[in-house]
C-alpha positions in Angstrom: 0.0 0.0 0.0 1.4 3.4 -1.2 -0.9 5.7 0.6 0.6 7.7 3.2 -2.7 9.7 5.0 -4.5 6.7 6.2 -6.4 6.8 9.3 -8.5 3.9 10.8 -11.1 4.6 13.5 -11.8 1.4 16.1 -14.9 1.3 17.2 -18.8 2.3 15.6 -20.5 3.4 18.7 -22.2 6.8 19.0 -18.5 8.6 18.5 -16.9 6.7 16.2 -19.8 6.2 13.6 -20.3 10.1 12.9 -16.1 10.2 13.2 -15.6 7.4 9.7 -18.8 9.2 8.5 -17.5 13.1 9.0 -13.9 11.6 7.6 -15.2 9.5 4.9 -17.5 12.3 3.2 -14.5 14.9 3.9 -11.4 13.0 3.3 -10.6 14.8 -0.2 -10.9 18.2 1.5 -8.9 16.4 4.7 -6.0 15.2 2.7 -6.9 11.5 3.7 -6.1 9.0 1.3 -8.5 6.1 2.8 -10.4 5.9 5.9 -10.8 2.1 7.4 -12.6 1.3 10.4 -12.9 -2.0 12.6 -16.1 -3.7 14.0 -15.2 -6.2 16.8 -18.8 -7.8 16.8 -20.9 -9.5 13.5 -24.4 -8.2 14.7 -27.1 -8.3 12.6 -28.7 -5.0 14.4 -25.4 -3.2 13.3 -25.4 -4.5 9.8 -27.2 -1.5 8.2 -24.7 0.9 9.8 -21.9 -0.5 8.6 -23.2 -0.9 5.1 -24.2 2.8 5.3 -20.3 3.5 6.0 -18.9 1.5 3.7 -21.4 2.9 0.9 -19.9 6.4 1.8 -16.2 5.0 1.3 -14.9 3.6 4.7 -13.2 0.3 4.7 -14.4 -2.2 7.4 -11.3 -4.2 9.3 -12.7 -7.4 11.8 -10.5 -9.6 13.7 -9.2 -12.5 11.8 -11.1 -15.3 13.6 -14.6 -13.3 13.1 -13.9 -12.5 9.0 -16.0 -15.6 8.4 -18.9 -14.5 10.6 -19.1 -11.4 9.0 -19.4 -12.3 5.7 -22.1 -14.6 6.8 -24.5 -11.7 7.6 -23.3 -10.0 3.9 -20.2 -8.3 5.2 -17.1 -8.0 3.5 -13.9 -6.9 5.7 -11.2 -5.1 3.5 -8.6 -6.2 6.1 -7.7 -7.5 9.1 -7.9 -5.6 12.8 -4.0 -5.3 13.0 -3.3 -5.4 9.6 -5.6 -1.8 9.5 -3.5 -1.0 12.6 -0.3 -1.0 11.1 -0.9 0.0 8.0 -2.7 3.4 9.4 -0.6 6.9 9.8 -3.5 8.0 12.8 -5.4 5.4 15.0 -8.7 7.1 16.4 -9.9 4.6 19.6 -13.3 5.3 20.2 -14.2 2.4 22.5 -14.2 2.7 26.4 -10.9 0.0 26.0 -8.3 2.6 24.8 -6.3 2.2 27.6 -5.9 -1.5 27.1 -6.0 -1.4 23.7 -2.4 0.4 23.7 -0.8 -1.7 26.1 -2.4 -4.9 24.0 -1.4 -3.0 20.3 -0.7 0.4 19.8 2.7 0.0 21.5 3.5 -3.0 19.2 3.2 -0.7 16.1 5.0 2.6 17.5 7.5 2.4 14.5 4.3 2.2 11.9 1.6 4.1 13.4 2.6 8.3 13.3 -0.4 9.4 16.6 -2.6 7.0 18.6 -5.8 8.7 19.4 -8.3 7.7 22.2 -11.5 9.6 22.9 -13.6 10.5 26.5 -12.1 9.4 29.8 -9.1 7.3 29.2 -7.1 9.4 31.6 -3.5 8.8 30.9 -3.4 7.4 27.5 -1.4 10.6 26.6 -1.3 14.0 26.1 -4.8 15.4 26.7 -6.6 17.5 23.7 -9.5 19.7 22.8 -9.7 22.0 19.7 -9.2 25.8 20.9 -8.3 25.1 24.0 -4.3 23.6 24.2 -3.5 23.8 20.5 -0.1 25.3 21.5 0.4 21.9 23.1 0.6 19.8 20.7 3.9 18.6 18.6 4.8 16.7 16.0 6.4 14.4 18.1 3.5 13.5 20.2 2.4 9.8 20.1 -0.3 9.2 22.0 -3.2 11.9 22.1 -6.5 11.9 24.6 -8.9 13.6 23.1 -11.0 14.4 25.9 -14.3 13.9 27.1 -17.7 15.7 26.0 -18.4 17.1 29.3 -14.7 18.4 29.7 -15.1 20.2 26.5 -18.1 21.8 27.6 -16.2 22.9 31.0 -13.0 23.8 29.0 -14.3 26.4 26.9 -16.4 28.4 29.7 -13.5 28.9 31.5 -11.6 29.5 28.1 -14.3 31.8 26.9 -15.0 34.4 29.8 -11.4 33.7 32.3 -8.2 33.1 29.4 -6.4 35.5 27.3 -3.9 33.7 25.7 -1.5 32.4 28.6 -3.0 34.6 31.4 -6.1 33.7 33.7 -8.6 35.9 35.2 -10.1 33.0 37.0 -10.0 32.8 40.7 -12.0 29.7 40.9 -14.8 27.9 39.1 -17.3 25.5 40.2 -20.0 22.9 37.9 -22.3 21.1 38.6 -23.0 18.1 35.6 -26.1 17.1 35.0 -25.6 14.0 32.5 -28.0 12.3 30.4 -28.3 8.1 31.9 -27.5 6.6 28.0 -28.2 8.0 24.5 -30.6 6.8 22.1 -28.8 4.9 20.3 -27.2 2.8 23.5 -29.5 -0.4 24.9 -28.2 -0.4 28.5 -27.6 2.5 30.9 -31.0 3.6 31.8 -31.6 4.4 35.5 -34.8 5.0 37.3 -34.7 7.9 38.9 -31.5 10.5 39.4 -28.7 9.2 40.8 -25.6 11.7 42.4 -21.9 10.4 42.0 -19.3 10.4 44.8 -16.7 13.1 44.9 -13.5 10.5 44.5 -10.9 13.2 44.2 -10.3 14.8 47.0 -8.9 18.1 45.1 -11.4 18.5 42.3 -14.6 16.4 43.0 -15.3 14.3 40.1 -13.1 13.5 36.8 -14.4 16.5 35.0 -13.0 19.3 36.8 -9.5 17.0 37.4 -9.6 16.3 33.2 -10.1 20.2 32.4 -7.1 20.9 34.8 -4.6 18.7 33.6 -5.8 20.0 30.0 -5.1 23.5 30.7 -1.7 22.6 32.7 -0.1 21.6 29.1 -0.4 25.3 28.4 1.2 26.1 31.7 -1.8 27.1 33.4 -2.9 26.0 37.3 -6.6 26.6 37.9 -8.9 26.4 40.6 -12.0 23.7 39.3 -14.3 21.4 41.5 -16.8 19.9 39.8 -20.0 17.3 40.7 -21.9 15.3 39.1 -25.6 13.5 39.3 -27.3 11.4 36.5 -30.7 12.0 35.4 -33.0 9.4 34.3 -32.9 11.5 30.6 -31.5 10.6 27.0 -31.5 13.9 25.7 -28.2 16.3 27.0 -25.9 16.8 29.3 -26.2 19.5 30.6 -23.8 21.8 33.6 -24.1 24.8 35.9 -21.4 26.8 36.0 -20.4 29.5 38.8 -17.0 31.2 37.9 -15.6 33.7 40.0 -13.1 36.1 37.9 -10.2 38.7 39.2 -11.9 41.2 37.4 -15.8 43.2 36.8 -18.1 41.4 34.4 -21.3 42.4 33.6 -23.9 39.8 31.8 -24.0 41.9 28.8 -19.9 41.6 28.2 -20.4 37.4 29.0 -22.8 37.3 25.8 -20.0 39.4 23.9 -17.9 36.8 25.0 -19.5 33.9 24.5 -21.1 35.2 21.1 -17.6 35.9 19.8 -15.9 32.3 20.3 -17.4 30.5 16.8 -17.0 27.0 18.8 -19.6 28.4 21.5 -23.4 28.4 20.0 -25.8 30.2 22.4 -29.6 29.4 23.0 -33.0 31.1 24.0 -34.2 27.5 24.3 -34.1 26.2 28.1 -36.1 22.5 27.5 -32.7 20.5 26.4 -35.7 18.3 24.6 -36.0 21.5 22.1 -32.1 21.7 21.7 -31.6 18.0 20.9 -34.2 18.0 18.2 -32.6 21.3 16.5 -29.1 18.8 16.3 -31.1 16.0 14.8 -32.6 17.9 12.6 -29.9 20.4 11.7 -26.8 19.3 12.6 -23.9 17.2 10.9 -25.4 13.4 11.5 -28.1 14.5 13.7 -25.1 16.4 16.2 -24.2 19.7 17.2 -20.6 19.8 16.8 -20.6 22.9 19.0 -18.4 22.5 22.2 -21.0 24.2 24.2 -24.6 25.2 24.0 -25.1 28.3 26.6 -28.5 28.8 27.4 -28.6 32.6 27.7 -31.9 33.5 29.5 -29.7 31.6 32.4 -26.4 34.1 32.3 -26.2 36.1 35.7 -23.6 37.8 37.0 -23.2 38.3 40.7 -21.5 40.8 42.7 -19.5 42.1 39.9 -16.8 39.0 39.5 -19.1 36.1 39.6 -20.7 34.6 36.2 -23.0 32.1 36.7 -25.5 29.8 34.4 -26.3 27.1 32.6 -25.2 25.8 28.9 -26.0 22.0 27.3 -23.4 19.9 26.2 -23.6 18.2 22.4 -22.3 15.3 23.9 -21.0 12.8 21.2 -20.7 15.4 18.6 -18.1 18.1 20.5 -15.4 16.3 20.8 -15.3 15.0 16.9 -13.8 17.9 15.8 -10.8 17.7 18.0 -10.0 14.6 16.9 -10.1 15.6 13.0 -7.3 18.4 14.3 -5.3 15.9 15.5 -5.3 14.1 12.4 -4.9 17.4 10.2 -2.2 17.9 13.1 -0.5 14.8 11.8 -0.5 14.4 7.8 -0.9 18.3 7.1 1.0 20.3 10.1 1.8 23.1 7.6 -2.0 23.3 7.3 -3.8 22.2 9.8 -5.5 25.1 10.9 -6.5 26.1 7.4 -7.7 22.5 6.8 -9.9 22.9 10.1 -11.3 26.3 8.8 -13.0 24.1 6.1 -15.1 22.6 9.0 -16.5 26.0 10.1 -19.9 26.0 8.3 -20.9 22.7 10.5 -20.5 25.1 13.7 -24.0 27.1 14.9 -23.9 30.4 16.1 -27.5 29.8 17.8 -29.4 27.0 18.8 
């Protein structure tokens, strides 16, 4: 195989299916040669997907032992799962088995393979990621890249949006609350009864989400002040988060909007049913998302004592964190151009909601 940009995504759940789509219907415009994909499981309720993304140009790759199964349910794999591996110059992981996915592979193929990607909360598979927020971070010499998680997007560019300047902070501290959706749509297990809060495990910053959106913003050098909580609500709309930051310097609501309105990765809202705002992204958005870091729900925006901005914004979980993961790969095969490349991407981004 001659093709140098090749990137295989592993896994088609409710990330990785709109990532081979979004790649396979931009790949021309992305520099990408060929876009494969693996599937570990033959399921006949999956079967239409796939056939959907290999219509659209994606390659499907299956284990060697399952090849047979899979063309039993009229499937035909273009090659095998490590073959794609090592053949790829950017692995995306979008399971929940990054983590042990790169002590099983990716580390075998280090001299192949130029970036290993893995999405959400695989804390410590590498250097941790989100479009707009760390660019300055990234190298060409970084292996392993975390893309992080929907709701640390969402958190990330608040604080971005209304407390960073470039490399200085006018955050004292903030605080969120993270209202998360049980299981999406698409997913068959998850659902709870009734709303259930999680334990604060870190001592320092409450839940993962506040520890994530630290450790993201110390790769520029920065040390804020997050805590975070979370409770799961019996919902398979949003996510959604309350946010109370308290800045070093006078804010008025009025400035917020500016701010927010002027960051083309935030879209705002009038909408306060998260129902409403999930039906706009299904029927407006790029494969039913919002790719949108944040949704903030303005009618919510308040501004307390003079320093203290508080209110509420919806997260486009699954769909937010896609486009970081398409900079890293621009990142990879066209560093001259990334950003440029990325700027292409700009007319699936909403100003409102």
């Amino acid at each position: 195989m001659t093709n140098n940009n090749i990137v295989h995504v592993v896994g088609t759940g409710t990330i990785g299916e709109p990532l081979i789509g979004l790649l396979a219907d931009l790949k021309n415009a992305l520099a990408i040669d060929e876009v494969t994909f693996s599937k570990r499981m033959p399921l006949l309720i999956d079967r239409s997907k796939v056939l959907s993304l290999i219509k659209r140009g994606a390659k499907l790759c299956v284990e060697k032992d399952k090849a047979e199964d899979f063309r039993k349910i009229g499937l035909s794999p273009d090659y095998e799962y490590e073959e794609a591996i090592s053949r790829a110059s950017v692995v995306i992981d979008c399971t929940p088995a990054g983590l042990k996915n790169k002590d099983r592979y990716y580390k075998r193929y280090e001299d192949r393979v130029r970036c290993f990607v893995a999405q959400g909360s695989e804390f410590g598979f590498g250097k941790m990621y989100a479009l707009g927020i760390n660019d300055a971070a990234l190298t060409q010499g970084d292996r392993y890249i975390q893309v992080v998680s929907c709701n640390t997007h969402n958190i990330a560019v608040i604080v971005r949006t209304l407390a960073i300047d470039g490399q200085c902070s006018r955050l004292v501290q903030g605080r969120f609350l993270c209202l998360r959706r049980a299981d999406d749509i698409s997913q068959e297990e998850g659902s709870i009864p009734s709303p259930k809060v999680d334990r604060h495990d870190d001592p320092h910053f409450g839940t993962h989400h506040a520890r994530d959106v630290y450790w993201l913003y110390k790769t520029i050098g920065l040390d804020l002040n997050l805590f975070s909580s979370s409770i799961k609500l019996n919902t398979q709309y949003m996510h959604s988060i309350w946010f109370d930051l308290h800045l070093s310097e006078n804010i008025d609501v009025d400035e917020a909007k500016k701010r927010f309105e002027s960051n083309h990765r935030v879209a705002f809202t009038n909408k306060q049913l998260a129902s409403l705002v999930f039906s706009f992204g299904r029927d407006h958005g790029y494969y039913g998302r919002i790719l949108n870091q944040t949704v903030v729900v303005l009618p919510t925006l308040t501004v307390r004592n003079g320093k203290e901005v508080i209110g509420f914004c919806f997260t486009p979980q699954d769909g937010n964190s896609l486009l970081s993961s398409v900079a890293v790969i621009e990142h990879v095969l066209c560093h001259d151009m990334w950003e440029e490349n990325m700027r292409k991407l700009d007319s699936y981004l909403f100003s409102e909601v």
